[in-house]
N, CA, C and O atoms as CSV, one atom per row, in Angstrom:
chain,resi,resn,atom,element,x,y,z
A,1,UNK,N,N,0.848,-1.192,0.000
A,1,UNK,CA,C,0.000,0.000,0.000
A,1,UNK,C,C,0.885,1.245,0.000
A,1,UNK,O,O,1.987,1.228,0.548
A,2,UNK,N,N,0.420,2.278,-0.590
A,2,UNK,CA,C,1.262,3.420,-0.985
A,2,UNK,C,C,0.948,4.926,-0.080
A,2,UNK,O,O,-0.195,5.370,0.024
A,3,UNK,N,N,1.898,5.457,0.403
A,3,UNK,CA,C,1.485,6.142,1.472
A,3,UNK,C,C,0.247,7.533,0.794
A,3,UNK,O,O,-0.186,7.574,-0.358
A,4,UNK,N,N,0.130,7.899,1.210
A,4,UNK,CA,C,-1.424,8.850,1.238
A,4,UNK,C,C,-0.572,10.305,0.464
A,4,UNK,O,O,0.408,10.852,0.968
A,5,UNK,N,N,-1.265,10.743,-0.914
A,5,UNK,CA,C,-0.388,11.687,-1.467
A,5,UNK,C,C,0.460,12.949,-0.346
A,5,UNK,O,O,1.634,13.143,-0.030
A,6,UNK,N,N,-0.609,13.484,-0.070
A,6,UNK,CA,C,-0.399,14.262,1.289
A,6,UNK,C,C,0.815,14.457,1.816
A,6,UNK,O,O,1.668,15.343,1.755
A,7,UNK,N,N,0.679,13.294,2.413
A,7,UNK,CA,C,2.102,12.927,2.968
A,7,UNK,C,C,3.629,12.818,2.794
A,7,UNK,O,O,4.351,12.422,3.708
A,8,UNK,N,N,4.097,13.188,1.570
A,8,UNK,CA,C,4.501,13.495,0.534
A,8,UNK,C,C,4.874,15.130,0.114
A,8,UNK,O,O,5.895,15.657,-0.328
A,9,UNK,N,N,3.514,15.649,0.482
A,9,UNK,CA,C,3.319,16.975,-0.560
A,9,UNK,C,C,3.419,18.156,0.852
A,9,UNK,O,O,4.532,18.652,1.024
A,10,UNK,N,N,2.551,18.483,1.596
A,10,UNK,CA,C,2.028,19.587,2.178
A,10,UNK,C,C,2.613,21.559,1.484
A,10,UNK,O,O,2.969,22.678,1.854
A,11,UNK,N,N,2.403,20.962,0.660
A,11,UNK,CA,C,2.089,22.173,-0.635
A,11,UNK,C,C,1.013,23.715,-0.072
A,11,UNK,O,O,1.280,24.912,0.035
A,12,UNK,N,N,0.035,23.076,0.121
A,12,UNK,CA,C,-1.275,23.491,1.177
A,12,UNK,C,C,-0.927,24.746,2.007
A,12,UNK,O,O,-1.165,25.948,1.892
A,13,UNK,N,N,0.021,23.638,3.271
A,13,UNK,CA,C,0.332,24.474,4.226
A,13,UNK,C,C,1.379,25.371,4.220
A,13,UNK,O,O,1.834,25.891,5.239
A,14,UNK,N,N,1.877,25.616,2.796
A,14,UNK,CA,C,2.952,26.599,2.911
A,14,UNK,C,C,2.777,27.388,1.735
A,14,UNK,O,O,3.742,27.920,1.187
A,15,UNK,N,N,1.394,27.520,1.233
A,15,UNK,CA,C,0.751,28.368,0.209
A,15,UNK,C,C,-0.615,29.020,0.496
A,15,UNK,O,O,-1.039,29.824,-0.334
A,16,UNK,N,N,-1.188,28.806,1.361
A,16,UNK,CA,C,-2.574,30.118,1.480
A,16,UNK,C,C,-2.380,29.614,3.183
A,16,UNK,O,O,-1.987,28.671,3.869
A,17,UNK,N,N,-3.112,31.338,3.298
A,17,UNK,CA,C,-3.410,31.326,4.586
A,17,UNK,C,C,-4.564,31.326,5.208
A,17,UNK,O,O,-5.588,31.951,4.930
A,18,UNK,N,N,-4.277,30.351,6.349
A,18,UNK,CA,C,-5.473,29.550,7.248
A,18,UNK,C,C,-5.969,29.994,8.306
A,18,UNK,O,O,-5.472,29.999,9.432
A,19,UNK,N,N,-7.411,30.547,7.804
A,19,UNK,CA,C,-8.206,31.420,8.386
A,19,UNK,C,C,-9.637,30.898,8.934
A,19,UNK,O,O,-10.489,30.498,8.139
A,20,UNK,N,N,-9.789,30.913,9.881
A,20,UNK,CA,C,-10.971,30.632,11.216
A,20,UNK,C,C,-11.327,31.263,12.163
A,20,UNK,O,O,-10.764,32.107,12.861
A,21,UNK,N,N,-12.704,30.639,12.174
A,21,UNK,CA,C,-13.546,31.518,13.314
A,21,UNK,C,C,-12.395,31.298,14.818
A,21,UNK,O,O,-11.660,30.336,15.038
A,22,UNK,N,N,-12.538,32.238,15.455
A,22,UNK,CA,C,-11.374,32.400,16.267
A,22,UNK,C,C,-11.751,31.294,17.401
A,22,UNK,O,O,-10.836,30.691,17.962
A,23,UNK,N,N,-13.167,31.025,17.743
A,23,UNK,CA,C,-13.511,29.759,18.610
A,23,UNK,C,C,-13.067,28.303,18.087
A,23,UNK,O,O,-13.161,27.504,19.018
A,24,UNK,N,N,-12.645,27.740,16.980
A,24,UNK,CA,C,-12.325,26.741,16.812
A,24,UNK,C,C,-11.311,26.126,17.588
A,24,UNK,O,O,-10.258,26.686,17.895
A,25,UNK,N,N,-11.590,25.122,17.862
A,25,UNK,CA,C,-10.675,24.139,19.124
A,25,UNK,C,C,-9.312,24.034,18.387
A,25,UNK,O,O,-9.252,22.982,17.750
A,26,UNK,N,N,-8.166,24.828,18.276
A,26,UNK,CA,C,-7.072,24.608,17.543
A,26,UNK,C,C,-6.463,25.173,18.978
A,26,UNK,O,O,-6.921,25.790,19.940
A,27,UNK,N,N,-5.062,24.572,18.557
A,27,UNK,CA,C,-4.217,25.324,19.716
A,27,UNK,C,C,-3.927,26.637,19.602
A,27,UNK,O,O,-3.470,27.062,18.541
A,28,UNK,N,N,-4.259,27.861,21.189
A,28,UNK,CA,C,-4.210,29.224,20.571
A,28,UNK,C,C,-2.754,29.421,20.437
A,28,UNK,O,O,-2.406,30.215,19.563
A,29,UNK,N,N,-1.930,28.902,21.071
A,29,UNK,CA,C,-0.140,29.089,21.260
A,29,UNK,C,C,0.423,29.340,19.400
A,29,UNK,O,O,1.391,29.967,18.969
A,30,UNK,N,N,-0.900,28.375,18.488
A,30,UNK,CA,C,-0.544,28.379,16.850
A,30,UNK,C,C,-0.672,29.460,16.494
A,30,UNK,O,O,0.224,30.037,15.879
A,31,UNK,N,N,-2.105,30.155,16.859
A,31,UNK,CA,C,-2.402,30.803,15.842
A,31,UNK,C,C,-2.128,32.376,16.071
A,31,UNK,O,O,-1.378,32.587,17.024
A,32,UNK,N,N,-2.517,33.355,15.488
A,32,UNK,CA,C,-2.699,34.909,15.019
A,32,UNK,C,C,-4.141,35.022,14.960
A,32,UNK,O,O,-4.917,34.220,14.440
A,33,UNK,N,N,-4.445,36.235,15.621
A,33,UNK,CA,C,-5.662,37.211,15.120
A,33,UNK,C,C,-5.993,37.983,14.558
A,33,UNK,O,O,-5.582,39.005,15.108
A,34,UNK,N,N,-6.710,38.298,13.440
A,34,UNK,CA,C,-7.105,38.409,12.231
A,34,UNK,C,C,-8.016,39.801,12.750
A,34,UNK,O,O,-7.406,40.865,12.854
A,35,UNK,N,N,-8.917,39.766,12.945
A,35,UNK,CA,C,-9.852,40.246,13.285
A,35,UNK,C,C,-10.741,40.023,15.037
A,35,UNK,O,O,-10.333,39.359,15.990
A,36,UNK,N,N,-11.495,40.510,14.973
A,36,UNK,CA,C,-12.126,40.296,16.535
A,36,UNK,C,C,-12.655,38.473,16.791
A,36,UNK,O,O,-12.629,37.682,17.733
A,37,UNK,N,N,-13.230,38.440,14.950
A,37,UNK,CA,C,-13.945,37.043,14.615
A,37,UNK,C,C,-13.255,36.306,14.384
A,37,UNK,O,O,-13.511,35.125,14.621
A,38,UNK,N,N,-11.714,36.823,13.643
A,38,UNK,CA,C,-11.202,35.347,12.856
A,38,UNK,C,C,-9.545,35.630,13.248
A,38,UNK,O,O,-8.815,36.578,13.537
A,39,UNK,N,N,-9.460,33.974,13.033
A,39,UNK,CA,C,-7.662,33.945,13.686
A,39,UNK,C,C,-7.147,32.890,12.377
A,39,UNK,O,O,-7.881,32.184,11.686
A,40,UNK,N,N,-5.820,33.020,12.298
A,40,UNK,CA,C,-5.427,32.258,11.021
A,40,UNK,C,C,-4.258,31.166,12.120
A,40,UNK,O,O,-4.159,31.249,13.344
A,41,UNK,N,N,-3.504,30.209,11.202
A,41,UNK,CA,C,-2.498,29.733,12.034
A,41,UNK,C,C,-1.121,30.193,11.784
A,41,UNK,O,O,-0.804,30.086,10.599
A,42,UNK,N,N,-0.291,30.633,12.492
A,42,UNK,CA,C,0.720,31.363,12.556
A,42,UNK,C,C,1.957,30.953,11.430
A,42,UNK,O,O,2.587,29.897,11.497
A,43,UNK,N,N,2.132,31.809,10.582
A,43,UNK,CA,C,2.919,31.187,9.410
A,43,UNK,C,C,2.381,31.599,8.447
A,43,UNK,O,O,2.974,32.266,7.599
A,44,UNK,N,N,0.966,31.240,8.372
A,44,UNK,CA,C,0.318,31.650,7.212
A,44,UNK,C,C,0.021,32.501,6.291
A,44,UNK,O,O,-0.245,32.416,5.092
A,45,UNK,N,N,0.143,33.671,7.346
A,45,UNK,CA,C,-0.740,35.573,6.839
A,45,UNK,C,C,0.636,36.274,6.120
A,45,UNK,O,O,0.808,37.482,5.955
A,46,UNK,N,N,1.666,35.060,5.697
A,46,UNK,CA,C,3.496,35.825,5.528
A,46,UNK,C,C,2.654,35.578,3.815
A,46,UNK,O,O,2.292,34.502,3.340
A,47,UNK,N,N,2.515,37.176,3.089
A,47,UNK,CA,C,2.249,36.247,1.717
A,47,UNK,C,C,3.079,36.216,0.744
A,47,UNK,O,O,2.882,35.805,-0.399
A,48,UNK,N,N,4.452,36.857,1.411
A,48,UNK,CA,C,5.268,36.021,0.751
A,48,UNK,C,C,5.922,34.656,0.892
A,48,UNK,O,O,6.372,33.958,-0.016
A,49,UNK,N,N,5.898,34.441,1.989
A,49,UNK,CA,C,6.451,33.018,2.208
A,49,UNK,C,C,5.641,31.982,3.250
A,49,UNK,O,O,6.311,31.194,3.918
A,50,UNK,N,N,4.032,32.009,3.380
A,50,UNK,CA,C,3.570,31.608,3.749
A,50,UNK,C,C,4.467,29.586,4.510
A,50,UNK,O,O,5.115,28.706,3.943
A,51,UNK,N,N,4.153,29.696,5.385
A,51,UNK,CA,C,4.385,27.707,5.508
A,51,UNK,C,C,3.862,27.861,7.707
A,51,UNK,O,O,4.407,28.541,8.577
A,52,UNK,N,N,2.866,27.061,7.787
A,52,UNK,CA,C,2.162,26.952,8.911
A,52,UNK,C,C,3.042,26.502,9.715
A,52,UNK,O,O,3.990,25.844,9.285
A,53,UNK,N,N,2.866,26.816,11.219
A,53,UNK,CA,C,3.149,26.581,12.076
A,53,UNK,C,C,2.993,24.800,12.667
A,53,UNK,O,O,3.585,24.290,13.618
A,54,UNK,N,N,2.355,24.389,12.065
A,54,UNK,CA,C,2.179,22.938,12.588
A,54,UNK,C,C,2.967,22.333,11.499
A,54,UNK,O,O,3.770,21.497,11.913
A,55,UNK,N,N,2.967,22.488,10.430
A,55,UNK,CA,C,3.768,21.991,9.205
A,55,UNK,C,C,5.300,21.136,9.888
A,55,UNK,O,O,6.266,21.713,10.386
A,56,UNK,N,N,5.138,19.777,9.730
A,56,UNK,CA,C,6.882,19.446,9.680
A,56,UNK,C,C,6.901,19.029,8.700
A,56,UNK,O,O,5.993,18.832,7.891
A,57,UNK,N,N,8.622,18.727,8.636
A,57,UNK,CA,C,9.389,18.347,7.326
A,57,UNK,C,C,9.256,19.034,6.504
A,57,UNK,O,O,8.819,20.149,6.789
A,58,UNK,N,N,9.582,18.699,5.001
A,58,UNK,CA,C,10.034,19.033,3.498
A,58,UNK,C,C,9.352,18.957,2.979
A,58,UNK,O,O,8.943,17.826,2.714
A,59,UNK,N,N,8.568,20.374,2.317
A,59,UNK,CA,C,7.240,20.269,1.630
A,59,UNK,C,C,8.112,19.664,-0.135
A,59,UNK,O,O,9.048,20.099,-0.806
A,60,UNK,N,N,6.859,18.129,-0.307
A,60,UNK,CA,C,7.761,18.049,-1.465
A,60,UNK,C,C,8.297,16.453,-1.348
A,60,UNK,O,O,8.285,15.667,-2.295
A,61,UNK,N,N,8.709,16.180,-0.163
A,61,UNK,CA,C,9.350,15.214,0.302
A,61,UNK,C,C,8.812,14.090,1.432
A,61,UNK,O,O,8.668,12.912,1.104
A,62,UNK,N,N,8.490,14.632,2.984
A,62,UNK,CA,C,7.941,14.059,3.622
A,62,UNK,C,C,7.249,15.531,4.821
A,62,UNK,O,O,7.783,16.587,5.163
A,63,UNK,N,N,6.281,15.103,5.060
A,63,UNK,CA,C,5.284,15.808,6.058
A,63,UNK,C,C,4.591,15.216,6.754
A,63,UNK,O,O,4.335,14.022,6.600
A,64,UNK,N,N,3.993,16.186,7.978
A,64,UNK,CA,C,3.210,15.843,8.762
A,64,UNK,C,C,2.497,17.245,9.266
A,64,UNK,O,O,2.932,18.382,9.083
A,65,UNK,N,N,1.220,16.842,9.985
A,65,UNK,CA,C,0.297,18.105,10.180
A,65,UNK,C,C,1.092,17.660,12.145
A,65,UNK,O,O,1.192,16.473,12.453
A,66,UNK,N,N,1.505,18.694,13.094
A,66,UNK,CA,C,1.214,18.183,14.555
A,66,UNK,C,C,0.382,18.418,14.859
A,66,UNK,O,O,0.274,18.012,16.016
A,67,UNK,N,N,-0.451,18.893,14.550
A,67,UNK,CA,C,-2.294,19.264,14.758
A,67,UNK,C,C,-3.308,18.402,14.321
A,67,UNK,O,O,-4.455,18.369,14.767
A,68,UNK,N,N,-2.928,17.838,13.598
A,68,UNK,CA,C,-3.889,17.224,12.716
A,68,UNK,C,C,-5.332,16.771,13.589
A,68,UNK,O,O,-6.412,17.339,13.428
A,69,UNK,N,N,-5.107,15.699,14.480
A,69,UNK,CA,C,-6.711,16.059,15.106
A,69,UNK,C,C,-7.145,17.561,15.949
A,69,UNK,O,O,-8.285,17.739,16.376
A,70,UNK,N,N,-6.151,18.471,16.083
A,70,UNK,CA,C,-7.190,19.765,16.074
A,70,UNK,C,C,-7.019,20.566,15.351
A,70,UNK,O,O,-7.144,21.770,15.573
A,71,UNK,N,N,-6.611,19.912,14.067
A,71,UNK,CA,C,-6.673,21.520,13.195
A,71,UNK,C,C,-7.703,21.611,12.686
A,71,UNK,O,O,-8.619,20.789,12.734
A,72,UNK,N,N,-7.667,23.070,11.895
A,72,UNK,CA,C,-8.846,23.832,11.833
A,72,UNK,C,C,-9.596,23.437,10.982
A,72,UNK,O,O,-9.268,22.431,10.352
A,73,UNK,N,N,-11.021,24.200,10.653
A,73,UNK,CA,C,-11.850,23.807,9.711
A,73,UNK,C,C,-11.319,23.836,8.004
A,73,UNK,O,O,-11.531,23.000,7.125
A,74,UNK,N,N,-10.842,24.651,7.966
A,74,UNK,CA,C,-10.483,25.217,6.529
A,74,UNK,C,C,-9.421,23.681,5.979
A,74,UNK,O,O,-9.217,23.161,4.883
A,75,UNK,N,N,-9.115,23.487,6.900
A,75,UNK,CA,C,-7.463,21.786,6.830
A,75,UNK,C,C,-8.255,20.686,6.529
A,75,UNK,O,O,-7.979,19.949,5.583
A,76,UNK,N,N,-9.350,20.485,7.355
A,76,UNK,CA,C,-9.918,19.447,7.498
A,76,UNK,C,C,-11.064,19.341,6.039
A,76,UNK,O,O,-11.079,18.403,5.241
A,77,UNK,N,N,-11.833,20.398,6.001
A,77,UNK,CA,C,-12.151,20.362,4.661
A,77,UNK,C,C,-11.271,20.255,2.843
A,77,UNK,O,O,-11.615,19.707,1.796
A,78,UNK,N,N,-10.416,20.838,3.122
A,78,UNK,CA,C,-9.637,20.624,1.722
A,78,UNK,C,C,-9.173,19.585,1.038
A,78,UNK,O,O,-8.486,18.686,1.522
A,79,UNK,N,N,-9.535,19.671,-0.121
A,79,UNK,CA,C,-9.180,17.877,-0.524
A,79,UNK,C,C,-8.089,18.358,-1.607
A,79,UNK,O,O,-7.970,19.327,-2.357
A,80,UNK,N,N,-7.195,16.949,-1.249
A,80,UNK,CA,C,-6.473,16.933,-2.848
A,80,UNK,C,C,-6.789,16.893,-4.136
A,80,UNK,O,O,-7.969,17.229,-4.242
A,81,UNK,N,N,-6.384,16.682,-5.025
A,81,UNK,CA,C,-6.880,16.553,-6.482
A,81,UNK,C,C,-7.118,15.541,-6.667
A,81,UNK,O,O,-6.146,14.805,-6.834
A,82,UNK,N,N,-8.329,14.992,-6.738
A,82,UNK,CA,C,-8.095,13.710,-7.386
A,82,UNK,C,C,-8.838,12.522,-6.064
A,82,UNK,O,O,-9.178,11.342,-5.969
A,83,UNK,N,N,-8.800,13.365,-5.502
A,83,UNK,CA,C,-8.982,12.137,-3.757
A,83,UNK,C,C,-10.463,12.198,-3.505
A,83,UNK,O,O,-10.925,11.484,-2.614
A,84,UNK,N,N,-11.439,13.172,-4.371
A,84,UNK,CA,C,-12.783,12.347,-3.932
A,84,UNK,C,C,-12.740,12.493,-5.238
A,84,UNK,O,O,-13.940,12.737,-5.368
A,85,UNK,N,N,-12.400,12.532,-6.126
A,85,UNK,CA,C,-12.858,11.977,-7.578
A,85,UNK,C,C,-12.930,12.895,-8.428
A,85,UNK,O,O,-13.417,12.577,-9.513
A,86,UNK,N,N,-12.461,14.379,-8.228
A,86,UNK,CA,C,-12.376,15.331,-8.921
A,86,UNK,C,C,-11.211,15.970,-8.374
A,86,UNK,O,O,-10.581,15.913,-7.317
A,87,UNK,N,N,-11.133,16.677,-9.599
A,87,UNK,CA,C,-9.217,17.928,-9.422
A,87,UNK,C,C,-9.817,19.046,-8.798
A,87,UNK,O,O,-10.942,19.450,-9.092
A,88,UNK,N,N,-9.096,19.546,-7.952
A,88,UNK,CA,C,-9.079,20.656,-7.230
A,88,UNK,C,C,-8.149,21.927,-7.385
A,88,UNK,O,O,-7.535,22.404,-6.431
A,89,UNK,N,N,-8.102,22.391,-8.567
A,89,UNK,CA,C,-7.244,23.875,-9.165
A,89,UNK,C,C,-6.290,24.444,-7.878
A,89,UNK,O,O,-5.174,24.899,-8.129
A,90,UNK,N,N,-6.796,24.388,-6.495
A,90,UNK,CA,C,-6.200,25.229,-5.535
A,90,UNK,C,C,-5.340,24.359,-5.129
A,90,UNK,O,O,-4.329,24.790,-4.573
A,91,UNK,N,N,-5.527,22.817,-5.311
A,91,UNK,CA,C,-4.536,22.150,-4.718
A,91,UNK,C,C,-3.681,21.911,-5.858
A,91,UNK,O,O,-2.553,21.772,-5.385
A,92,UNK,N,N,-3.642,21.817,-6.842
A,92,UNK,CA,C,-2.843,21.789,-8.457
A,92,UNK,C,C,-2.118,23.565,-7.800
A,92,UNK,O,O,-1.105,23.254,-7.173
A,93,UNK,N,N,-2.231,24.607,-7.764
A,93,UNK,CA,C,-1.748,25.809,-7.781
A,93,UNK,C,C,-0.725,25.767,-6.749
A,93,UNK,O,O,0.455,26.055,-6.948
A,94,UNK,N,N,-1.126,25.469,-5.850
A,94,UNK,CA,C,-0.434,24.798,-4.268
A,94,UNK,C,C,1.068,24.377,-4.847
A,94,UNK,O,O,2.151,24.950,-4.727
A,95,UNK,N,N,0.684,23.109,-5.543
A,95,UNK,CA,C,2.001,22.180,-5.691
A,95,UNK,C,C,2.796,22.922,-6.885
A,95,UNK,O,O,4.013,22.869,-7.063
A,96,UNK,N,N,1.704,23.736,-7.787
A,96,UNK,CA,C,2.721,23.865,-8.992
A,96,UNK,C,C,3.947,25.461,-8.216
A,96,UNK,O,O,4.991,25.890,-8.709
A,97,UNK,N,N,3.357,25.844,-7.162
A,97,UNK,CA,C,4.348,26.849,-6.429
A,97,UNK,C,C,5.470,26.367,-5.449
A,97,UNK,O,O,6.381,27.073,-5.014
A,98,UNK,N,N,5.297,25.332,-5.237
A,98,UNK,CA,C,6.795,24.317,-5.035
A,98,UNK,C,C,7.378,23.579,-5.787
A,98,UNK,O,O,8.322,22.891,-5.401
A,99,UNK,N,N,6.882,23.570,-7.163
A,99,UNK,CA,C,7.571,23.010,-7.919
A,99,UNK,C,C,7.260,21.473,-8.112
A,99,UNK,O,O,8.060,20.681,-8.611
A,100,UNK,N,N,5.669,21.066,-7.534
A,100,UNK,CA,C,5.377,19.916,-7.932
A,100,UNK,C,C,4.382,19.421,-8.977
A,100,UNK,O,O,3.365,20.115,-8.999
A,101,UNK,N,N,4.393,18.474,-9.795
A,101,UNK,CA,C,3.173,18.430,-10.553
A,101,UNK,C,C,1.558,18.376,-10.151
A,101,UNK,O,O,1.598,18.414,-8.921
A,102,UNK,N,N,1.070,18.352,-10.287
A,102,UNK,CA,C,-0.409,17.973,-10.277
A,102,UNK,C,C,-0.625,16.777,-9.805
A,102,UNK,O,O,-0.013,15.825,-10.288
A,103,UNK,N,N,-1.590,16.593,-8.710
A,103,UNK,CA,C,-1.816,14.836,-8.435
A,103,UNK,C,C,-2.798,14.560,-9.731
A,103,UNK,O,O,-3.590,15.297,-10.319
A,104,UNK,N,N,-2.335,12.918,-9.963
A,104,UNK,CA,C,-3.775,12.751,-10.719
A,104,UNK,C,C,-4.112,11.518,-10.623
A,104,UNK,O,O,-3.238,10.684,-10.388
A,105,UNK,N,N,-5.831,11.032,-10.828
A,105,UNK,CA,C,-6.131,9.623,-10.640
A,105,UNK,C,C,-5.446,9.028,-10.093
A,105,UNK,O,O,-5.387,8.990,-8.864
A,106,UNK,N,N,-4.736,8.396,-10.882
A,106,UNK,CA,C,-3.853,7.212,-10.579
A,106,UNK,C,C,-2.838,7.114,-9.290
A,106,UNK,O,O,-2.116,6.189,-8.917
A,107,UNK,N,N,-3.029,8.231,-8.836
A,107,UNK,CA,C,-1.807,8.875,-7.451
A,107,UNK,C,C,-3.219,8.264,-5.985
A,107,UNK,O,O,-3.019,8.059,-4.788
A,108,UNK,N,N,-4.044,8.191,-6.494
A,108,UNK,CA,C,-5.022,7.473,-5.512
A,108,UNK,C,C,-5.438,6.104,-5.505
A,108,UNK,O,O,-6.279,5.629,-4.741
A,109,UNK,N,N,-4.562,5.259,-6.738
A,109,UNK,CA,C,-4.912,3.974,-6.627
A,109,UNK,C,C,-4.087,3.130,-5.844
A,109,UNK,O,O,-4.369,1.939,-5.713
């Protein structure tokens, strides 16, 4: 079995910034406040060099979320290309700004 594209890529977390209602159960030590309503996770709001605060390793190479069961809504919703059965342009834009190709089909079989 072949590890989960993801895992691999985190393209994501070091290309847009991750923005939430400021009550979401994330750790506050991560994040920045945005507004009164909304907090992003720390790393993110850089737009030039965006890459999250929970982000480890080598985007590209190997990753991991340290949040992953509390990260935020915006993480937990986003899908790769290809991983429920359709391409996702933002996650293709993601990778093509590190210099990776496009997932496709077959990267989910």
């Amino acid at each position: 079995m072949s590890l989960h594209p993801c895992l691999s890529c985190g393209a994501c977390c070091a290309h847009f910034r991750v923005s939430f209602y400021w009550a979401e159960p994330v750790p506050e030590a991560l994040t920045e406040k945005i507004s009164p309503f909304l907090s992003c996770m720390k790393g993110t709001g850089d737009a030039m060099s965006p890459r999250c605060v929970a982000l480890e390793g080598g985007v590209g190479a190997s990753v991991r979320c340290t949040i992953y069961e509390e990260r935020p809504g915006p993480c937990r919703s986003f899908e790769a290309s290809w991983e429920a059965g359709e391409q996702n342009p933002r996650c293709d834009a993601a990778r093509a700004r590190h210099g990776l190709s496009p997932l496709s089909r077959q990267d989910w079989s």
